[in-house]
Backbone as ProteinMPNN parsed JSONL, in Angstrom:
{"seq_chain_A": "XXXXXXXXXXXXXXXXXXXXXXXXXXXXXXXXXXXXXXXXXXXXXXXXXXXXXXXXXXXXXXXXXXXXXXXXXXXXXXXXXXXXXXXXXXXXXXXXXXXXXXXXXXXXXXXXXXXXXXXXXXXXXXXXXXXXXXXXXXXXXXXXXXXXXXXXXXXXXXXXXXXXXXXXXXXXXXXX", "coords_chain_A": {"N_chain_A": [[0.845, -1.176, 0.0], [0.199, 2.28, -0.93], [1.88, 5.267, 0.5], [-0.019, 7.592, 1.999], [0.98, 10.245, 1.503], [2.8, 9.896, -1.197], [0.606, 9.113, -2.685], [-1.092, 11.188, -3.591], [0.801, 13.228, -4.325], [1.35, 11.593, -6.157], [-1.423, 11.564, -7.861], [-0.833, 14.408, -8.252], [0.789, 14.652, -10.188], [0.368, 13.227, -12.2], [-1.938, 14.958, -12.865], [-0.82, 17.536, -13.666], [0.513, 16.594, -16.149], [-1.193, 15.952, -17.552], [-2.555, 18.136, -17.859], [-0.159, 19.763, -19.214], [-0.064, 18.028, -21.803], [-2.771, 18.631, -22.824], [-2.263, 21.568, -22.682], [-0.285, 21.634, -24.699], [-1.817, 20.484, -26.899], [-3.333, 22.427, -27.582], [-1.55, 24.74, -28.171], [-0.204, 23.518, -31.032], [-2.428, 23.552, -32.096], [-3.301, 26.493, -31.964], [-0.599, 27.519, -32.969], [-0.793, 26.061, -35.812], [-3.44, 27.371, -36.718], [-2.335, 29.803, -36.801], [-0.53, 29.709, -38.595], [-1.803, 28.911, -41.209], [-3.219, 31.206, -40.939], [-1.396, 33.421, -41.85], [-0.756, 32.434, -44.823], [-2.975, 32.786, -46.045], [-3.907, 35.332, -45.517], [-1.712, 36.502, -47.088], [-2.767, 35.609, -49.834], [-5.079, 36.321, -50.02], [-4.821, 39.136, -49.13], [-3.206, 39.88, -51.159], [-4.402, 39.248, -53.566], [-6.464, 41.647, -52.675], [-4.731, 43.977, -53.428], [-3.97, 43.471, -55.945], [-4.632, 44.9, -58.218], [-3.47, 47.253, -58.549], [-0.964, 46.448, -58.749], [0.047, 45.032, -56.487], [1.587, 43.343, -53.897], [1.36, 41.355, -51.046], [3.771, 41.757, -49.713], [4.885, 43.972, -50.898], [2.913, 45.484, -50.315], [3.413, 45.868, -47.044], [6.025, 47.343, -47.194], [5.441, 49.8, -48.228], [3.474, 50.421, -46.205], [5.41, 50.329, -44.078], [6.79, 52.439, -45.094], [5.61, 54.724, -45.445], [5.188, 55.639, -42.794], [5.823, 58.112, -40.737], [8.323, 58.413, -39.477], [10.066, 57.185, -41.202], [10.188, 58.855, -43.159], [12.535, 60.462, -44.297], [14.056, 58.474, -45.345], [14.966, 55.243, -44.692], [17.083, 52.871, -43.861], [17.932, 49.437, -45.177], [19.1, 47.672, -43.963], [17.166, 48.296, -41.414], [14.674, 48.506, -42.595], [14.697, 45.539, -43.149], [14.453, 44.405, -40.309], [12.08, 46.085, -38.965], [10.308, 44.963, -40.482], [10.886, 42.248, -40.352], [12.234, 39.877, -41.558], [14.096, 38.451, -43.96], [17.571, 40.656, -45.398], [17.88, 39.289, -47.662], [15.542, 38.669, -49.137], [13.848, 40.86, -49.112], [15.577, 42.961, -50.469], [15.176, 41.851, -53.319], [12.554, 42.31, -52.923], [12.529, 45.024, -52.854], [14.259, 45.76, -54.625], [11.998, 44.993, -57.559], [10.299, 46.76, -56.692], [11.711, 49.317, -56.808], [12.02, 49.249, -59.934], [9.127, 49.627, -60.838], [9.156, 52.04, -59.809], [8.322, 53.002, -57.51], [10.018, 53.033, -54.909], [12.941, 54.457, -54.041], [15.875, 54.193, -53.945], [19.692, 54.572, -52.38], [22.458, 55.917, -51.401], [23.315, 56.218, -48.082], [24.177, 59.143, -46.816], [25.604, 59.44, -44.333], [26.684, 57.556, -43.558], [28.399, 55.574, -46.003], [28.064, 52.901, -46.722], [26.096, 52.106, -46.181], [22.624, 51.67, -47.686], [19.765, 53.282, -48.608], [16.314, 53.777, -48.789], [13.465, 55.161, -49.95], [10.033, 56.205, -50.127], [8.566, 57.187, -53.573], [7.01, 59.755, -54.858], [5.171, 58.665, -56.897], [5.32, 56.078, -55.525], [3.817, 57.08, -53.032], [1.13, 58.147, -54.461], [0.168, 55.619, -55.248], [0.206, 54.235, -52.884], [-1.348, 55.846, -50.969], [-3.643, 56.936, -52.882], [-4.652, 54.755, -54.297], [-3.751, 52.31, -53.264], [-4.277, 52.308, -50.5], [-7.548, 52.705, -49.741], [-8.787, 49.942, -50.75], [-7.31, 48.287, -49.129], [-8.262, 49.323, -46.74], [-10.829, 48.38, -46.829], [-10.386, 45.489, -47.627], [-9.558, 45.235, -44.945], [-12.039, 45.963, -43.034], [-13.853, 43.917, -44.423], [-12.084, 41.625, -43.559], [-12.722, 42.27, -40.524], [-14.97, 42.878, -39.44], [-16.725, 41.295, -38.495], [-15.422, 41.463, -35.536], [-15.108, 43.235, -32.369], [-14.276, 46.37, -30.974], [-12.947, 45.557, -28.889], [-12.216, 43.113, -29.068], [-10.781, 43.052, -31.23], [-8.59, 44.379, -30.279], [-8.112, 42.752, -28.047], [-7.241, 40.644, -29.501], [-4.906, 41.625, -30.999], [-2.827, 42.782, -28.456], [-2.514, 39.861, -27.753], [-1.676, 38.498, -29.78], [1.149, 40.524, -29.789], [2.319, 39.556, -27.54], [3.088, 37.545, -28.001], [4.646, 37.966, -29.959], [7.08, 38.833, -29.404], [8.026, 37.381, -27.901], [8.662, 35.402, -29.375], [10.536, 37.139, -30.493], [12.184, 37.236, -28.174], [13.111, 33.97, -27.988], [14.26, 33.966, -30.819], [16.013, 35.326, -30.858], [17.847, 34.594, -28.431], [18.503, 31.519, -29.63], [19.82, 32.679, -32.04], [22.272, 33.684, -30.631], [22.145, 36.016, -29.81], [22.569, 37.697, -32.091]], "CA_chain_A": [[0.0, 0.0, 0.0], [1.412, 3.478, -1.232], [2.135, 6.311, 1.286], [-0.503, 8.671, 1.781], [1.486, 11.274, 0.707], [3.262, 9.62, -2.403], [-0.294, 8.682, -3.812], [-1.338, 12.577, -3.611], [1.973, 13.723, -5.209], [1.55, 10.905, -8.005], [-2.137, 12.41, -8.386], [-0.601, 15.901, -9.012], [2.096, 14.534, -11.261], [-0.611, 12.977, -13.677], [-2.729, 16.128, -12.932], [0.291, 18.538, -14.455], [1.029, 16.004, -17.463], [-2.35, 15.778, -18.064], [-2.586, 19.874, -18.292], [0.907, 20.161, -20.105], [-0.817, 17.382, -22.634], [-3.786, 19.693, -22.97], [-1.665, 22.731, -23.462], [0.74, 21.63, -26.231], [-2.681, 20.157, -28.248], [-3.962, 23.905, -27.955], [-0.182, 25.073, -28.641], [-0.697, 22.877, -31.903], [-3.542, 24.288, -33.25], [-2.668, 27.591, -31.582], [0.086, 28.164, -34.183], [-1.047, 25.856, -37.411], [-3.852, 28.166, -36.918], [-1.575, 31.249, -37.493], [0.207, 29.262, -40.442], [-3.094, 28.95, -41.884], [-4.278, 33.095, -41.365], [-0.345, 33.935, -42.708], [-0.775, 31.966, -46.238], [-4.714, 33.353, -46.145], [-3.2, 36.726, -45.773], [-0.684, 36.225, -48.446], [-3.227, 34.955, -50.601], [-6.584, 37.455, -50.036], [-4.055, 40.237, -49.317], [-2.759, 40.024, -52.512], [-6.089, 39.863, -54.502], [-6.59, 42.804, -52.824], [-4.011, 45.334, -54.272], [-3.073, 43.306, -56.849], [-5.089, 45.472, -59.287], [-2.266, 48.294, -57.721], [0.937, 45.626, -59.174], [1.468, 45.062, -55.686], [1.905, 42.235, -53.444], [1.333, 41.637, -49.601], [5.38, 42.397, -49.369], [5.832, 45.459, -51.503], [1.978, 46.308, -49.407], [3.96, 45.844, -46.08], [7.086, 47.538, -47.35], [4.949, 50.317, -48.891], [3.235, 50.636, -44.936], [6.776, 50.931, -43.556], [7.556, 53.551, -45.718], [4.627, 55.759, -45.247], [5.386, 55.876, -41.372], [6.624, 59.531, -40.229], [9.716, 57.817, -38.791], [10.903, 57.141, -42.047], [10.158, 60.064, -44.539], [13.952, 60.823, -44.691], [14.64, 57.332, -45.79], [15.53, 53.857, -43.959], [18.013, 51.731, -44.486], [17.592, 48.317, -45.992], [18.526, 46.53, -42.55], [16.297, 48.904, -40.256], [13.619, 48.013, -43.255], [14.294, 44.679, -42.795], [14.735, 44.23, -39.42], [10.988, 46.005, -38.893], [9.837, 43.748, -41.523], [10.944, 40.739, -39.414], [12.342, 39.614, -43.119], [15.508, 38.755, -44.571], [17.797, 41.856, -46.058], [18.169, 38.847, -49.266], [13.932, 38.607, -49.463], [13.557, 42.052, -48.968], [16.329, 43.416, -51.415], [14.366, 41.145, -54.169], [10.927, 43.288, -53.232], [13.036, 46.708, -53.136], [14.054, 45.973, -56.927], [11.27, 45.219, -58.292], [9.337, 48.467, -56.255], [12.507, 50.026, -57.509], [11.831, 48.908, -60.975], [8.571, 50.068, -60.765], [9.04, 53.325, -59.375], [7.554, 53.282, -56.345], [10.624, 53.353, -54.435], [14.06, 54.449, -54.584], [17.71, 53.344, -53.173], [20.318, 55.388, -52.993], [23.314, 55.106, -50.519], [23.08, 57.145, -46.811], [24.609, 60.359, -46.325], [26.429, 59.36, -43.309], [27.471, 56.182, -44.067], [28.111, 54.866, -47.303], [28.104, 51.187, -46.91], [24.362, 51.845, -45.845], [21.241, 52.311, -48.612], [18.49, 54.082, -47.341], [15.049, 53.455, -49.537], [11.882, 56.238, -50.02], [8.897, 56.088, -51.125], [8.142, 58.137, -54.309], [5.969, 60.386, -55.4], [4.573, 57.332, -57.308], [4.757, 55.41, -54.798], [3.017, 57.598, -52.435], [0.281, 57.996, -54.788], [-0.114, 53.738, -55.301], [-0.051, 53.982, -51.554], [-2.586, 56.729, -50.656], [-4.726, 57.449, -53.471], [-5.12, 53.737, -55.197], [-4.195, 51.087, -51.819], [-5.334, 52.707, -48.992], [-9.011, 52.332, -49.979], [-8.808, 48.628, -51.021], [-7.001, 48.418, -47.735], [-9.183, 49.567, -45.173], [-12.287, 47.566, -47.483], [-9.61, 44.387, -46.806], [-9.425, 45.229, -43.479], [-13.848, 45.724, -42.903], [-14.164, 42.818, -44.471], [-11.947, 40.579, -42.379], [-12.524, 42.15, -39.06], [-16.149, 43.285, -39.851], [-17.47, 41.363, -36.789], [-14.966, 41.806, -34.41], [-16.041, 44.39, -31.47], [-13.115, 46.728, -30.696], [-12.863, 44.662, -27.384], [-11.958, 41.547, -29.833], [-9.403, 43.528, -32.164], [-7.563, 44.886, -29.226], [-7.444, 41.402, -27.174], [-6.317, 39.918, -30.627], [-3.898, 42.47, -31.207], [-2.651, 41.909, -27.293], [-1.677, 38.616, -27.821], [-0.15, 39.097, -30.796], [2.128, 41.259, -30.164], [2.577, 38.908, -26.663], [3.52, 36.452, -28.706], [5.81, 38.152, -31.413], [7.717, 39.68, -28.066], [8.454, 35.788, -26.547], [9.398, 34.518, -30.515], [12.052, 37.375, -30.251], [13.382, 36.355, -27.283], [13.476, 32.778, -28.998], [15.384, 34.074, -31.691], [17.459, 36.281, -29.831], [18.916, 33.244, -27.986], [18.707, 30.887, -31.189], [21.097, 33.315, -32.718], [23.373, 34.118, -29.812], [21.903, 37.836, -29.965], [22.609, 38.463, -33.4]], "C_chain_A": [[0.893, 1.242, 0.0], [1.15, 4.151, 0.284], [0.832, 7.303, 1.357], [-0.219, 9.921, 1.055], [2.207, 11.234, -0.775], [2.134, 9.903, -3.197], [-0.43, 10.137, -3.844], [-0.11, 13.104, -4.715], [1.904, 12.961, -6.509], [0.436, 11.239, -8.58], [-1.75, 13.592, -9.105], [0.304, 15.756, -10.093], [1.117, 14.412, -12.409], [-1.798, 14.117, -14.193], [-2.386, 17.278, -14.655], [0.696, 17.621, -16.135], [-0.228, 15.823, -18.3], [-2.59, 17.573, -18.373], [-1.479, 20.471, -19.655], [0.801, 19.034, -21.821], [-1.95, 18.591, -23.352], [-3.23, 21.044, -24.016], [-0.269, 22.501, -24.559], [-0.495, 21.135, -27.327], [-3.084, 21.733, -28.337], [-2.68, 24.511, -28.384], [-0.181, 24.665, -30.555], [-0.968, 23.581, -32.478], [-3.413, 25.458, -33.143], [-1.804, 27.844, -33.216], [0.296, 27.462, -35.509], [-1.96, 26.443, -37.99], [-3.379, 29.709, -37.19], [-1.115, 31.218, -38.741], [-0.793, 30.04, -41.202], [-3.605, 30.997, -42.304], [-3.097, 33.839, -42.239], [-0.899, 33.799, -43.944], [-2.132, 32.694, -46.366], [-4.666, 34.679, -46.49], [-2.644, 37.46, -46.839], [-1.697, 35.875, -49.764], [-4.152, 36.245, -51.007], [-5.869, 38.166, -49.863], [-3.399, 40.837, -50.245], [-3.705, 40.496, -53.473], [-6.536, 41.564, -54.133], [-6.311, 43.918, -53.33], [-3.8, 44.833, -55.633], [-3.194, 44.384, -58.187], [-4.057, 46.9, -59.536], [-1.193, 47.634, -58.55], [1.059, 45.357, -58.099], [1.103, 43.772, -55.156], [1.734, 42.226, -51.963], [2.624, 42.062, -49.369], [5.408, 43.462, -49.658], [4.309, 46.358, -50.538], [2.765, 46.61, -47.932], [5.093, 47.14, -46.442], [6.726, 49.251, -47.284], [4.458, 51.347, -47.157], [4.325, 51.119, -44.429], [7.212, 52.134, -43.621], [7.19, 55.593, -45.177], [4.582, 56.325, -43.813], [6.891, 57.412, -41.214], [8.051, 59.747, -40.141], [10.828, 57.71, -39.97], [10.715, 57.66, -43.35], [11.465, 60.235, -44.308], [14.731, 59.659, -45.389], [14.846, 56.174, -44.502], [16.4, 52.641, -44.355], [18.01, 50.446, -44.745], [17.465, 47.553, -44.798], [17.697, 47.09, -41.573], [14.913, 48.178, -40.873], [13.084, 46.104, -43.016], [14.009, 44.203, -41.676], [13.016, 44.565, -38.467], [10.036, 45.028, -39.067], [9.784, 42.394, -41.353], [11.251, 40.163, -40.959], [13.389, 39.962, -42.999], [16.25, 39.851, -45.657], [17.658, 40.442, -47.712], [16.83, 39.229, -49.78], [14.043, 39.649, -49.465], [14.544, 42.798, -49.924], [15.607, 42.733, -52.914], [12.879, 42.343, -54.563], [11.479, 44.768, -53.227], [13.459, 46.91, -54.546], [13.072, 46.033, -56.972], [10.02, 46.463, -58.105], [10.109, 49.669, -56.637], [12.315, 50.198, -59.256], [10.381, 49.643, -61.582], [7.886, 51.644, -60.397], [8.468, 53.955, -58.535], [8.276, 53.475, -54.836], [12.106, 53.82, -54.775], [15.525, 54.448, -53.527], [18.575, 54.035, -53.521], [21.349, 55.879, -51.511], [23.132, 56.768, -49.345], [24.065, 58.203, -46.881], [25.524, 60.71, -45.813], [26.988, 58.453, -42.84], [27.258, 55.503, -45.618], [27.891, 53.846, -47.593], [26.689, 50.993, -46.858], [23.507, 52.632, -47.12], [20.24, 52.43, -48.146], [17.566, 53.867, -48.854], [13.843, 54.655, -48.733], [11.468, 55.5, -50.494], [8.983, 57.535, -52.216], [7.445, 58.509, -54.712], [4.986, 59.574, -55.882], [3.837, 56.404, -56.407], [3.743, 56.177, -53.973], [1.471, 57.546, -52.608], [-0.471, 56.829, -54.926], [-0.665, 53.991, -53.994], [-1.435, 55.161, -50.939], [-3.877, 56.601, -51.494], [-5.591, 55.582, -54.232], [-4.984, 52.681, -53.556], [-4.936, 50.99, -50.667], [-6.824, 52.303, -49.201], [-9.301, 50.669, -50.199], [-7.869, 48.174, -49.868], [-7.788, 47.837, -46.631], [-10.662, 49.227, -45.613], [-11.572, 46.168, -46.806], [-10.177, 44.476, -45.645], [-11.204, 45.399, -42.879], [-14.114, 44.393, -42.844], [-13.626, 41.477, -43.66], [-12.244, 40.534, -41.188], [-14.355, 43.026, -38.72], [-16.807, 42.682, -38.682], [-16.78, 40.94, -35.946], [-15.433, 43.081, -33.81], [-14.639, 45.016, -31.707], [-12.029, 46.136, -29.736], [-11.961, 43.428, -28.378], [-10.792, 41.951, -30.518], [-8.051, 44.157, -31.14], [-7.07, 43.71, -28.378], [-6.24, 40.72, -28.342], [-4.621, 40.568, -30.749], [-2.439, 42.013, -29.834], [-1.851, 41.005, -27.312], [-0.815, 38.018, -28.735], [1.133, 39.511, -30.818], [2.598, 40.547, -28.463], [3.531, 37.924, -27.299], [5.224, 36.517, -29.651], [6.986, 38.504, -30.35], [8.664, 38.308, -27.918], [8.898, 35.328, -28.021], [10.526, 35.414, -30.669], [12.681, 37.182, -29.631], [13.75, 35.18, -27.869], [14.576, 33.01, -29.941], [16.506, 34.751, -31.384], [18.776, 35.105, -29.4], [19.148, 32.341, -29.212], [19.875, 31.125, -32.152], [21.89, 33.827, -32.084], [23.328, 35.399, -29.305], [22.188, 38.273, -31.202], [21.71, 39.255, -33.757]], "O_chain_A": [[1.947, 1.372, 0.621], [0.368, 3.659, 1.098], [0.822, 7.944, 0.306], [-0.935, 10.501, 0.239], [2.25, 12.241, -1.482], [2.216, 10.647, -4.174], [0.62, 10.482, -4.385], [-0.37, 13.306, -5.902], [2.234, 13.383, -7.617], [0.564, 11.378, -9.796], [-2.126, 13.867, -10.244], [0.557, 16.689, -10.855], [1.01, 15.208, -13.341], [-2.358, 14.225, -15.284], [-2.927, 17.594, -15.714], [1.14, 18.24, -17.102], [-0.249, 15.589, -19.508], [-2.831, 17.872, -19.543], [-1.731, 21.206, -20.611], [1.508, 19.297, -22.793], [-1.702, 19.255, -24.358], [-3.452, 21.414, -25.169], [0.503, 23.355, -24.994], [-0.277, 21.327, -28.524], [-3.093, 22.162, -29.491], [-2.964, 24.993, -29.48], [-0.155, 25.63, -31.319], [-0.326, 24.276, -33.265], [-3.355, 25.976, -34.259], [-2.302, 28.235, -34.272], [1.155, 27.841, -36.304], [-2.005, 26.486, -39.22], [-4.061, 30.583, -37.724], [-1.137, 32.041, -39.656], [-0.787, 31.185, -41.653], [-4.024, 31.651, -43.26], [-3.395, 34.646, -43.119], [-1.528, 34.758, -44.392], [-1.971, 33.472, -47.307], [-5.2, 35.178, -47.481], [-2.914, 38.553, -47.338], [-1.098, 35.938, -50.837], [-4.017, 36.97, -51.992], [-5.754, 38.466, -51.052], [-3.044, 42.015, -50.266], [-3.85, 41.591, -54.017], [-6.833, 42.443, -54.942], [-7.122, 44.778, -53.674], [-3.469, 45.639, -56.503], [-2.279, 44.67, -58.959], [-3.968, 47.457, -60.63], [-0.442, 48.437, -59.102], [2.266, 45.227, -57.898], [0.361, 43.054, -55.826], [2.022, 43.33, -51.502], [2.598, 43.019, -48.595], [5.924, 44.239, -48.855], [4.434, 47.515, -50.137], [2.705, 47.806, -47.644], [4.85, 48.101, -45.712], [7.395, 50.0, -46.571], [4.855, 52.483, -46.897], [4.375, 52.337, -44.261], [7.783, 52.819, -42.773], [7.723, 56.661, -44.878], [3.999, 57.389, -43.611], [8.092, 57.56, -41.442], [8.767, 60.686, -40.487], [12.022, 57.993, -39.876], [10.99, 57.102, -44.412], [11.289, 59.67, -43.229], [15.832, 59.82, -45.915], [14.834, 56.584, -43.341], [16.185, 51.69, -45.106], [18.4, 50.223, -43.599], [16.461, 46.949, -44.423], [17.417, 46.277, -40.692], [14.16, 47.495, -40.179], [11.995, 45.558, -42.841], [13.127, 43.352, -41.791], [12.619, 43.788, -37.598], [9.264, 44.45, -38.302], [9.043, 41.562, -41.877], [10.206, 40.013, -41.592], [13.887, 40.947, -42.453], [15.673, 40.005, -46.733], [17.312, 40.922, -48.791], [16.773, 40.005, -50.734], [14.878, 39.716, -50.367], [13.814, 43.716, -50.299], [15.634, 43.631, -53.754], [12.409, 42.872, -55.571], [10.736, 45.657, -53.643], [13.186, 47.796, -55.356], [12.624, 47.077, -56.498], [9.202, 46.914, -58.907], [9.599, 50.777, -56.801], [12.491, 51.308, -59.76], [10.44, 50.192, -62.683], [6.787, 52.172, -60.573], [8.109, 55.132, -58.578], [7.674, 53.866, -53.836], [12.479, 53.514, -55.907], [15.716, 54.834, -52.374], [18.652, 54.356, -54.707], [20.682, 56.202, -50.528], [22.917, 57.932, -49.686], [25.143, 57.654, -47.111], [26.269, 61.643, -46.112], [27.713, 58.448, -41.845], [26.238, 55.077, -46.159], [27.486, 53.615, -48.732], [26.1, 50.019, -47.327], [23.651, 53.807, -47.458], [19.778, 51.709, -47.262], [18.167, 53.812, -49.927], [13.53, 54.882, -47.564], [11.861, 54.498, -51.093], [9.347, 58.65, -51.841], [6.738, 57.656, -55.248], [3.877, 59.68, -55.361], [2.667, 56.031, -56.329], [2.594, 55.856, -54.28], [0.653, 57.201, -51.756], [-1.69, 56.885, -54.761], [-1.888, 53.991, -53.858], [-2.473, 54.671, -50.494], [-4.958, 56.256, -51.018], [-6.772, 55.405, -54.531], [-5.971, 52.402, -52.875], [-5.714, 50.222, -50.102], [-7.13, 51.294, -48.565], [-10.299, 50.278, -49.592], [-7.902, 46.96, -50.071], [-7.959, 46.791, -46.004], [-11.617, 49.654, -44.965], [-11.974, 45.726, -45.73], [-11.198, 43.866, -45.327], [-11.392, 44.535, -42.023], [-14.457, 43.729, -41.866], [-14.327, 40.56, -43.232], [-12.23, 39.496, -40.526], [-14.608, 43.663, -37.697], [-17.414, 43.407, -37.893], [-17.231, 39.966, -35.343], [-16.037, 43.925, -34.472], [-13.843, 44.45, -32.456], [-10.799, 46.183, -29.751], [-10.873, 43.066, -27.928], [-9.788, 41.245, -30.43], [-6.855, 44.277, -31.405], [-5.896, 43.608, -28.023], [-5.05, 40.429, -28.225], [-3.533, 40.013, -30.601], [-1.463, 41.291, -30.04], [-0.666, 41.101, -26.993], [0.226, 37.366, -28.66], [2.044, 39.111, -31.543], [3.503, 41.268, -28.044], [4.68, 37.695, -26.923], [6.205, 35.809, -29.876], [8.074, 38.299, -30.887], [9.893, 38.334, -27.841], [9.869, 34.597, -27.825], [11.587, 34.862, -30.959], [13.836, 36.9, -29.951], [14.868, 35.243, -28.379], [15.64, 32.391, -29.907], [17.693, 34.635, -31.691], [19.925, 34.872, -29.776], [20.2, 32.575, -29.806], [20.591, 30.347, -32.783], [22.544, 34.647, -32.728], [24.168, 35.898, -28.556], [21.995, 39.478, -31.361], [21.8, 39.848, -34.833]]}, "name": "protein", "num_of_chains": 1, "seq": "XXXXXXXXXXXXXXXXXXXXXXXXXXXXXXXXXXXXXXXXXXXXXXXXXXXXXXXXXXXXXXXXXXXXXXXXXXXXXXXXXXXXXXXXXXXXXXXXXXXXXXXXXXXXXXXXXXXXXXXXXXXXXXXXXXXXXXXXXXXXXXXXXXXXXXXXXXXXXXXXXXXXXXXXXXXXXXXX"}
């Protein structure tokens, strides 16, 4: 016959494995359900501008640009580094927005080794007068019945989340 106190402790053991069971199946679906809204994103986010030339990347890139912070320009790794995106991927979508004329590259000021990227006039206009509206229709339509309460929790844990995968990568890469 066990211990009084063993059997209790081997209750809580199967308790906790039975919880940490639980929470890796919601872990799971947790983030094959993010896969899933990424590629969805990538997919219907696209349709959206595409009628624009653009792309959920050069839309992101395009967002970046338009931010206060970086009307004087930003440099390719600050761009990427926002962007959570490799300078190789991201030098790929700065040609061809280069190519297009919606941005332009053109080496820093105060360091030369560094290229700093605008938006242009062009772009601006893509981005204001033609995306924005097919945008913030996107954006209705996906979040059309969320409350504010719901877009702000979402948001929340989001950005809970993206916080604890940089630490992850932080260590992962030594701090790089």
């Amino acid at each position: 016959m066990a211990a009084p106190g063993r059997k209790s402790r081997d209750v809580a053991t199967q308790r906790e494995n039975e919880a940490d069971s639980v929470k890796l199946e919601l872990a799971n679906r947790l983030f094959f359900r993010l896969y899933q809204c990424a590629n969805m994103l990538h997919k219907t986010g696209s349709r959206a501008v595409e009628a624009e030339g653009l792309t959920t990347q050069q839309w992101a890139v395009l967002g970046a640009l338009s931010r206060e912070r970086a009307a004087g320009g930003i440099s390719i790794g600050d761009l990427a580094r926002y962007l959570m995106v490799s300078r190789q991927n991201l030098s790929g979508v700065i040609g061809r927005m280069e190519r297009d004329g919606h941005v332009a590259v053109a080496p820093d000021g105060e360091d030369r080794r560094s290229r700093l990227v605008t938006m242009t006039a062009s772009g601006r206009r893509v981005w204001t007068e033609l995306a924005q509206p097919k945008i913030r229709d996107y954006y209705r339509e996906i979040l059309g019945d969320f409350s504010v309460s719901d877009a702000t929790h979402t948001l929340h844990y989001l950005l809970k989340m993206l916080e604890n995968m940089e630490r992850v990568d932080a260590r992962q890469s030594g701090g790089r």
